[in-house]
N, C-alpha and C positions, 0 to 999 in steps of 0.2 A: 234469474233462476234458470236451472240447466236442467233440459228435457230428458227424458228416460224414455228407451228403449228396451220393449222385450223381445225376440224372437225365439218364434214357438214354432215344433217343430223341424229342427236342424239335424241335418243328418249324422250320425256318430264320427264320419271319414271327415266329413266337413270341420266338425270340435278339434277333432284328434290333429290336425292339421295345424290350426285354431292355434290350438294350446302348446305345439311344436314349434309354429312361428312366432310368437307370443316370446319362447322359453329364448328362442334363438337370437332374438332383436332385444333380449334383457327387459321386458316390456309385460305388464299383467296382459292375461287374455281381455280386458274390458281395457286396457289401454289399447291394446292392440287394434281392437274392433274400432273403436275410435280411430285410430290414425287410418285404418283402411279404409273407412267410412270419408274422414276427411279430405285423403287422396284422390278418392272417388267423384267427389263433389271439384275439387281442384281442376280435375284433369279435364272435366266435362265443362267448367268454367262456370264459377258462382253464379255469375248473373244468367246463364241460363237455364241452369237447375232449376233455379228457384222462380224463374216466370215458369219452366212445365210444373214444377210442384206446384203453383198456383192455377194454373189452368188444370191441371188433374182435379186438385183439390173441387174450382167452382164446378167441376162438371160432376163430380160425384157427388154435390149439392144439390145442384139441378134435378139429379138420376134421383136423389131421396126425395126431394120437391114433389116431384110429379107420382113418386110411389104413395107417398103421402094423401094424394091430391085424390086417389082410386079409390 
């Protein structure tokens, strides 16, 4: 199953950009955001995205843990 993404809040220059490079690359704007999302993850190198996205992840478990705990 493939996860979905909303992002809220995007500024209009940011779309308009978006949807220009989207047009340009022959590519939907949600293909688009996908492949820059993808690139993004590449460049920084899978394996270590994804150990900080797990350590972000435990530590904003933690941070609810202990808000919980009050």
């Amino acid at each position: 199953m493939m996860a979905m993404l909303t992002v809220r809040n995007l500024p209009d220059e940011i779309h308009r950009a978006l949807r220009i490079q989207a047009a340009h690359n022959g590519r939907s704007m949600e293909a688009e955001v996908r492949a820059i999302l993808s690139t993004a993850v590449e460049d920084k190198g899978s394996t270590q995205a994804i150990d900080e996205a797990e350590a972000h992840q435990q530590t904003e478990t933690q941070e609810q843990d202990k808000q919980s705990c009050s």
